[in-house]
C-alpha angles and dihedrals in degrees: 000000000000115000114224133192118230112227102168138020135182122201116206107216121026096211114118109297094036093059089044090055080044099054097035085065099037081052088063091047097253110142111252137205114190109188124182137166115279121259107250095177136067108235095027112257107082102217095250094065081046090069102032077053103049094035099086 
């Protein structure tokens, strides 16, 4: 098995556990990239995520 250096990594979703993976390798000094999905609403929870979420 070869062994290979990582030089870049992107994380997909910047919620909790995503920015501590993100962190963790910035930490190393590994370039990082966190993306996530804009914000469209204004406080943060669109209505309809409101239901889905209280529906349970």
């Amino acid at each position: 098995m070869t062994k290979r250096n990582i030089r870049k990594v992107a994380v997909l979703g910047s919620g909790v556990m995503g920015s501590r993976i993100a962190c963790h390798f910035a930490n190393t000094g590994t370039e990082v990239l966190l993306l996530d999905i804009p914000d469209t609403s204004k406080d943060g929870v669109s209505p309809k995520e409101s239901r889905r979420r209280t529906r349970w």
